[in-house]
Residue, then its C-alpha position, 0 to 999 in steps of 0.5 A: x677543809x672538808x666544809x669547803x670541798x663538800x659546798x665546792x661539789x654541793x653548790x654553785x653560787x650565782x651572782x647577779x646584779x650585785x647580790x649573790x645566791x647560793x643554788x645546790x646540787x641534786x645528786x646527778x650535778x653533785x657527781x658531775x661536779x666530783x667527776x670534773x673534780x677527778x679528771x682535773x686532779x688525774x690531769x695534773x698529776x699526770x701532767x706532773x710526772x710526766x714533766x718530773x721524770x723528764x726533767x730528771x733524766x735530762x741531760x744538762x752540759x755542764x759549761x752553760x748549764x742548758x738542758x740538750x736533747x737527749x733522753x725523754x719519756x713519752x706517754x700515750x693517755x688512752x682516754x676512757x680505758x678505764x671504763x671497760x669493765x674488764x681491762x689489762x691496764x690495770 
């Protein structure tokens, strides 16, 4: 739900000695929190269809039904592209 996402980016909660406190964020923790948030979510999807495509375009032999080599993809994630302010990725 929206309530939970915004205490998940707004908050951490500490547990200590069997009680449980509640800190919040300021705003620089708030935008660490969604940045983690955006390179983890980017991760798996990347890591997703990367698997997806090669499992579809792997060649599977019919008699043992065991995937062989053959045709994969290969991705280079050039890290912080993305940043320039100016790029021709995009």
């Amino acid at each position: 739900t929206a309530d939970a996402l915004e205490k998940a980016l707004c908050s951490c909660t500490i547990e200590a000695r069997g009680e449980k406190f509640e800190k919040k964020f300021n705003m620089e923790q708030a935008t660490k929190a969604l940045e983690a948030l955006m390179k983890a979510s980017y991760g798996a999807l990347f890591a997703f269809l990367v698997g997806s495509i090669n499992n579809s375009i792997t060649v599977k032999d019919k008699a043992s039904k065991n995937a062989r080599g053959g045709a994969f993809i290969g991705v280079l994630d050039i890290f912080g592209f993305e940043s320039f302010e100016s790029n021709s990725f995009e």
